[in-house]
N, C-alpha and C positions, 0 to 999 in steps of 0.2 A: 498237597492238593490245593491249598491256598484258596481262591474263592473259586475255582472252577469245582463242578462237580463232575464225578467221571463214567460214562453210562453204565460201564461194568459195575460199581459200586452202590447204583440204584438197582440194578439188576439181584444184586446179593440180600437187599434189606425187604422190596418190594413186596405188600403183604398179599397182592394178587399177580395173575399172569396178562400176559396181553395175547387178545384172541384173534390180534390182526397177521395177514398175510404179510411180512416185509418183502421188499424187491430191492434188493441189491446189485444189480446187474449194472446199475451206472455208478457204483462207486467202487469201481476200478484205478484210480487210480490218473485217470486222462481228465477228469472232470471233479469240480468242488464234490466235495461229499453230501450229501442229503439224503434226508428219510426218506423214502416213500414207501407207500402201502397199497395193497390192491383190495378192492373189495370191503365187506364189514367189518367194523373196530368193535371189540368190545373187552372188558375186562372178566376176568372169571376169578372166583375162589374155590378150596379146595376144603377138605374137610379139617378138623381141629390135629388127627393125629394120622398120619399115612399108613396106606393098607400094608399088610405084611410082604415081605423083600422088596420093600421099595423106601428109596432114600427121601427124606420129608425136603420139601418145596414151598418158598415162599412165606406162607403165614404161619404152613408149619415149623418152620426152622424157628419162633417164637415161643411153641409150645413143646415141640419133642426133644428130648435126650438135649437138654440146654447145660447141660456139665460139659458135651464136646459142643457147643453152637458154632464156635470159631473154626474148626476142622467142618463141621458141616458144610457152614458158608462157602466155604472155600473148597469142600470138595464137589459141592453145585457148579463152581464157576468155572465154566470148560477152557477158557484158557487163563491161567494161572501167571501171566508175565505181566508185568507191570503193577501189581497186587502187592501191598501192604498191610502185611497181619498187623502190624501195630495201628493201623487207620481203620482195619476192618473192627479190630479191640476196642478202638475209640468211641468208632460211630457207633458201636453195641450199646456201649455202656449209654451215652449222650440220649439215643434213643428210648433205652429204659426207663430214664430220668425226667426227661421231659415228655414225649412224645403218649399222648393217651393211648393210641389206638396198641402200641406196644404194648403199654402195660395193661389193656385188657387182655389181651391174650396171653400175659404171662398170671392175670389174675385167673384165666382159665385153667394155666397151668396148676397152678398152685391147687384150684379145685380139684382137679384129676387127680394131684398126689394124695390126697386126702381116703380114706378109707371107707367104702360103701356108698360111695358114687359112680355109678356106672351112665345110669341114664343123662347125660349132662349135653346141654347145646348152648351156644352163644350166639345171643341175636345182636347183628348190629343195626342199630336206630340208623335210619335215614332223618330222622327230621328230632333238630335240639329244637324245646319248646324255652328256650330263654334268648334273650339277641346275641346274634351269629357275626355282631362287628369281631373287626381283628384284633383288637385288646383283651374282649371276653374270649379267653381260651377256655376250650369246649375242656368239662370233667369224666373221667374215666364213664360215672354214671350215667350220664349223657352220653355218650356215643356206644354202649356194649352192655348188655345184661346176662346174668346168667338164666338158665333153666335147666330144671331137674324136673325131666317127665316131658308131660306134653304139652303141647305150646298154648297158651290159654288165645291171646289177643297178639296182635301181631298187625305194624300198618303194611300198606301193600307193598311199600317200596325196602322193608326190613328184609336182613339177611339173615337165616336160620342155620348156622354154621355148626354143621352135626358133628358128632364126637370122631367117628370113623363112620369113613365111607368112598367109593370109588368114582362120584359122580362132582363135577362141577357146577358149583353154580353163577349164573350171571349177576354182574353189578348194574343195576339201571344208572343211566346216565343220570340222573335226578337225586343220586344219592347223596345226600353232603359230603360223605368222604371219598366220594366216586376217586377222582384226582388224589386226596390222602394218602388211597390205600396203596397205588402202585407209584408215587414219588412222595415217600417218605422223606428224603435229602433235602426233600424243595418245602416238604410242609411239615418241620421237625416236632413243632409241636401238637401238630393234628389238626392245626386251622382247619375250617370250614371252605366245601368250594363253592361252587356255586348253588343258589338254593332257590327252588321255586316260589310262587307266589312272592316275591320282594316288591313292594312297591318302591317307586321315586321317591326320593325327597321331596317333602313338599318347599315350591323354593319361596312360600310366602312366611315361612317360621325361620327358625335359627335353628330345626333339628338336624343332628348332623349325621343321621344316621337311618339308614333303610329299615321300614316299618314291616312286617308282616301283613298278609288279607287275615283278617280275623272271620271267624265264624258271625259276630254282631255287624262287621260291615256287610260281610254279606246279603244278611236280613235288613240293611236296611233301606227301606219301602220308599224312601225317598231319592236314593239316588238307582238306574238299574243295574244290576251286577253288570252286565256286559260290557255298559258304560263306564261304569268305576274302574274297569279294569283295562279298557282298550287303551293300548297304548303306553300302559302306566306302571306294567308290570318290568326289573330288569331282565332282559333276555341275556341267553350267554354271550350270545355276541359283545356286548356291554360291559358282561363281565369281562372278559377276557381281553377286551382294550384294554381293562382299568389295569389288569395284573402286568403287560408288559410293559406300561408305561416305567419310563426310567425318571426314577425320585431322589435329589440331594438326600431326603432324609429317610430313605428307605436302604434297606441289604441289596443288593444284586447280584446275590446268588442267582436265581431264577434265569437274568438275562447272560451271565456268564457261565451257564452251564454246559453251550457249547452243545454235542450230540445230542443232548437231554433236552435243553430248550427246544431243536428241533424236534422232536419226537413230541415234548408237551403242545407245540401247535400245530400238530398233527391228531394228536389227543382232542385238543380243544375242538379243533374246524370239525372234527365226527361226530363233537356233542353237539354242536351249533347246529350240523347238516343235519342230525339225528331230530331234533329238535323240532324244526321247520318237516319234514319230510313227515313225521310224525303226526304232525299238524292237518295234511295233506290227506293220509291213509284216514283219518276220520272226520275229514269234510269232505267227502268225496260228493253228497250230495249238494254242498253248498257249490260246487264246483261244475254242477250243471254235468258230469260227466254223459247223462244220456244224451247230447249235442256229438261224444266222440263215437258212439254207438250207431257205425255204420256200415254195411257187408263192405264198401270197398276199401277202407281204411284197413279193415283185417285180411281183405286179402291181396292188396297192395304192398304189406307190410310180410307179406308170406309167413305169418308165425301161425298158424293154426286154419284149420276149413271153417271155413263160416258158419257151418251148421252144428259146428263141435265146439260150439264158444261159450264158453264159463262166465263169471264174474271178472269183470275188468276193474284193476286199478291204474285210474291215469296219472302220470306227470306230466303238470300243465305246463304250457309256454311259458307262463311269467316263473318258475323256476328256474333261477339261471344254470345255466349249465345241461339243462334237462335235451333231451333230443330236438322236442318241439322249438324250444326254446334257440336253441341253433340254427335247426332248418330256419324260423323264422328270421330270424338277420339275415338269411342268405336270401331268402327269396325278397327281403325289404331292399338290398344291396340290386338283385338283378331286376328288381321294379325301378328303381331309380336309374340304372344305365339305361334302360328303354325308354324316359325322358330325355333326358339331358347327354347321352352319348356313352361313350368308352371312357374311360379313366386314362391318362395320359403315363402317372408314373405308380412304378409296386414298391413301396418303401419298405424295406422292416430295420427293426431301431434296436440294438443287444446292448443289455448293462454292461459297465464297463467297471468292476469290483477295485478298479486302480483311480477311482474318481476320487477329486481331494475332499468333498463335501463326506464321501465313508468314511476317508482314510483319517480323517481330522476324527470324527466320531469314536474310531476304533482303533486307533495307532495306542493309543494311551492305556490303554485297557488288556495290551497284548491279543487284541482280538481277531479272527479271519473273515472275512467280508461273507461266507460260507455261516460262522456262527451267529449270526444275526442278521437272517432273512428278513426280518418287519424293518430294520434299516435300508437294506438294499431295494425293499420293494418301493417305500416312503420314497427317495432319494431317486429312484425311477418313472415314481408318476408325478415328480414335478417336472422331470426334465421332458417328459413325455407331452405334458401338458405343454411346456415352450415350446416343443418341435410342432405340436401342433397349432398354437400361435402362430409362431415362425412361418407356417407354410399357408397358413389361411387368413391371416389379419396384415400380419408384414411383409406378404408375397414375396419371403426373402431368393424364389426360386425364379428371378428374373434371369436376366441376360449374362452369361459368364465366361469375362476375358481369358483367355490364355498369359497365364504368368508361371514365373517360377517360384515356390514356394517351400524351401527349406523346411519348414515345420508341417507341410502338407505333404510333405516327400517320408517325414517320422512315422509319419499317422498309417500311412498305407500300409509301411512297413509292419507295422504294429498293429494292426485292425483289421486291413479288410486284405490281407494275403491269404488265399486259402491254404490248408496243408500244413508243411506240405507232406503228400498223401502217395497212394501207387505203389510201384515199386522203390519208393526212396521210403517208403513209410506204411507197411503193411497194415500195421496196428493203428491208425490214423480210425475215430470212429465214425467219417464219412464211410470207411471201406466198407462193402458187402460183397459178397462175392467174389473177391480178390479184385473188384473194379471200384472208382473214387461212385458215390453214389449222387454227386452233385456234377459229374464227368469235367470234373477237371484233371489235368492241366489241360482247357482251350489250345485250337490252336490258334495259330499267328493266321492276322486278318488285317490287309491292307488299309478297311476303311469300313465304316458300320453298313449292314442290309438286313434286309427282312427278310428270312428263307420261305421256301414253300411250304410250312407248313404255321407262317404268318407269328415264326419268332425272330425278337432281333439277335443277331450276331454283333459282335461288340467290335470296333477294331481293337486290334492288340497287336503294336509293332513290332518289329523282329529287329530292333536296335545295338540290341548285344547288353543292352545293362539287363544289369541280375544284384539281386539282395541274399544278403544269406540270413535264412530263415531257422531255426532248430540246428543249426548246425550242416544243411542242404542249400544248396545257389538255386534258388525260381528266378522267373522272368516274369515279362508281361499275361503269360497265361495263365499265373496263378491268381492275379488279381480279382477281387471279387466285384463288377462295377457299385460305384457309388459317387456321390454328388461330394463337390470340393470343400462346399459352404458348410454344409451339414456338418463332413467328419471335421471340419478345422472347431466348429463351437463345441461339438456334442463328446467328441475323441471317445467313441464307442464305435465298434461293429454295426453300420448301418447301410444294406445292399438295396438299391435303388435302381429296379429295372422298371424298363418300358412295356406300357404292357397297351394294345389295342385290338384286342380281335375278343371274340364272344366269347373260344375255348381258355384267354388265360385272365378274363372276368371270375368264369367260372371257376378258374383255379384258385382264384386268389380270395374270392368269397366262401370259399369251402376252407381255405386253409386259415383265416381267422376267425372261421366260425364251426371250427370241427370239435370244437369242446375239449372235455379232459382228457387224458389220453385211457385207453380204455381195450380191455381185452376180449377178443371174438372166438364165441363161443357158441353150438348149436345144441340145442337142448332138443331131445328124439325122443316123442312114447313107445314105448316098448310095446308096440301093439302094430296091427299091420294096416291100420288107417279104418278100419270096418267098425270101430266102436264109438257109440254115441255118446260117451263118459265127456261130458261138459271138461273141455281145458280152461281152467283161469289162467289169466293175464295180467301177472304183476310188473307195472312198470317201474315204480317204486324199488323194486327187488331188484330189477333188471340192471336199472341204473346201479343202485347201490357195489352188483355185484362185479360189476364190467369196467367200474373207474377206477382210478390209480389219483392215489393224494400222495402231495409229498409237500413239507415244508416250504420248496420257493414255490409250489403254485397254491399256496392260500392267499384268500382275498377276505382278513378277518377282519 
């Protein structure tokens, strides 16, 4: 296994489940692999010992029938190839050894075997009251207590992990061991994840380590809580910079874990979003919501009759990603062409994972441009940012001769050929329908026009040269247009049409400002419209439930 970690193997040790919907549909096999998720993330636990005829999961494989744990493990793990009992033996043992949050649950065990304990639960702390740096590793008594009987005190965010029982319970993202519980491989010895209330260093001391809000700063009358605290507290956001940064004197397991890393910033962007959105659902009044409270917005929006309207929660504009938040760029985009005109050209710019600035990064590492999304995306918004220098500061979109250009003759080859697709390439995942859904291959066109219905047509000559692409001969109608200058500096995928008329404004402002990708779905009362039962309106939920995350589109 070496320093990758393998996601089946976190899958086997994991002391919770994951409560997200995965979408696999695009990793077929045509395209880089990546997680995505649709909808809510969350983690769940299970009880101490699994109900009768059913095989124990997860936390339980810690505490049940641990004379077979090895055969359990592995008879959990539905596909069985590429599985190492001697690695799964290892990691066991390793885990017991070091890792707390195992040997609570095996100090659980140990109670149960015990004679005239029946009543027994296991709370897990949320919050160690000693400092949570990465040197003080957290102790068994710090992060799990027992109980016998009923539960006296309990903070809100604790977990009360019943002996037997059929029901799940949720992990709040807030939890220190939130991240512990379900990658153990990544946090062998039960480190801490992220913890609220952390303040900043303060950068006028030498202290080199993040302070908790105490109860006394709070009371104190001289400075105001709100103030002490704005701005001042680490968010996860911050944290989860800090964790992928790549350190000479740090392990990099974390960032060589490959499926797992993607899935951990997948994990992470849900607690961030969770976080902020959270934030949102209990300021609703700071948010002035009664300005969105108006008959035509509800029934312009056709989600419910005006007179049947519940409690509203909004998501405001300044959420990125949010609905509002999209509409607005678009209508900011088509205020600006009713100044100043039409936009002359439609760029779009696709990373190119064969770039030398990755390859140098990730050659050495044996890594794929796929395993380390936060490089590819880093490594696109510089280049992103030159293009957009390039085309606004250095007007490099001047006057451009006709020449012959060998190394501009590669690139086309290599970038912008579509396909190829059709009947040379059914499975191509432009196809829909059994047609190319971008309708190529063009045809041949003496010389460029503008058709009737005010789009350009490209010329594309009918010369006779042809390249061989996948093993198929295209010609000039597979080419995708694009500018000489661009693809010779950038050697990326970058299609560069003309665009002037109001309907492909409008096309092109809805298509970078359509948000995440997101699932439609109509939610119907089961009533025949005759009832006056107030319908609430959660936007919040709405969003949540309709977008789709996946590793390359985080913006952490």
């Amino acid at each position: 296994m070496g320093c990758f970690v393998d996601l089946g193997y976190k899958v086997m040790f994991a002391f919770t489940s994951s409560g997200a919907k995965v979408d696999n549909r695009f990793n077929n096999g045509r395209c880089p692999p990546n997680f995505r998720i649709q909808g809510q993330s969350c983690h769940r636990i299970e009880s101490m010992l699994p109900m009768p005829c059913q095989n124990p999961r997860f936390a339980q494989l810690y505490v049940y029938d641990t004379e077979n744990e090895i055969e359990n493990r592995m008879h959990g793990f539905r596909s069985k190839s590429g599985v190492d009992v001697n690695i799964v033996r290892k990691l066991s043992e390793m885990l017991y050894e070091h890792n707390v949050h195992a040997q609570s649950f095996r100090m659980a065990r140990d109670r149960l075997c015990e004679e005239g304990v029946s009543d027994l639960k296991l709370r897990l702390i949320s919050e160690r009251r000693n400092d949570g740096r990465i040197y003080n590793q957290p102790t068994v008594s710090e992060v799990a207590a027992l109980i016998v009987g009923d539960v006296d005190t309990a903070e809100k965010r604790d977990i009360i992990v019943q002996k037997q029982c059929g029901e799940l319970q949720r992990i709040d993202e807030y939890h220190t061991s939130y991240l512990g519980y379900q990658y153990p491989l990544l946090f062998p010895y039960g480190e801490d994840g992220y913890r609220p209330n952390v303040r900043h260093r303060d950068k006028g001391t030498n202290i080199r380590h993040f302070t908790d809000i105490t109860q006394s700063e709070q009371n104190n009358k001289d400075i105001p809580w709100e103030e002490a605290t704005k701005r001042n507290q680490l968010t996860i956001r911050e944290w989860l910079a800090f964790r992928i940064q790549s350190r000479s004197n740090e392990a990099q397991t974390l960032l060589r874990s490959r499926r797992l890393y993607q899935q951990f910033l997948v994990d992470g962007f849900t607690m961030m979003e969770s976080e902020r959105l959270r934030w949102l659902r209990k300021n609703q009044s700071k948010l002035r919501v009664g300005k969105y409270h108006n008959l035509n917005e509800y029934n312009s929006n056709g989600e419910t009759h005006g007179s049947n309207t519940g409690k509203r929660v909004v998501l405001p504009s300044s959420y990125v990603g949010s609905r509002r938040y999209m509409d607005q760029l678009y209508f900011d985009g088509m205020t600006i062409c009713s100044y100043v005109g039409f936009p002359d050209l439609f760029i779009t710019f696709t990373c190119n994972p064969n770039w030398p600035e990755i390859q140098r990064l990730l050659g050495s590492v044996h890594l794929k441009a796929s395993d380390r999304p936060d490089i590819i995306s880093r490594v696109f918004k510089m280049k992103f940012d030159e293009l957009l220098s390039d085309l606004t500061k250095k007007s490099l979109l001047g006057k451009v001769l006709a020449y012959t250009n060998e190394e501009l003759y590669n690139l086309v080859k290599t970038h912008v050929i579509h396909g190829p697709c059709g009947f040379a390439n059914r499975s191509s995942p432009c196809m829909k329908d059994g047609k190319c859904s971008k309708y190529f291959p063009k045809q041949f066109q003496p010389e460029t026009i503008v058709d009737q219905d005010g789009f350009p047509v490209y010329r594309r000559r009918d010369n006779g040269h042809t390249v061989l692409k996948n093993g198929i001969q295209v010609d000039n109608r597979n080419v995708v247009p694009y500018n000489a200058k661009l693809l010779t500096k950038y050697q990326a995928h970058i299609n560069m049409e003309w665009c002037n008329q109001s309907t492909s404004i409008k096309y092109l402002f809805k298509y970078i400002n359509k948000g995440y990708d997101r699932i439609t779905a109509a939610i119907v009362p089961n009533d025949d419209g005759t009832s006056n039962q107030p319908q609430n309106i959660d936007e919040i939920k709405q969003y949540i439930d309709c977008r789709y995350v996946s590793n390359i589109s985080l913006e952490i």
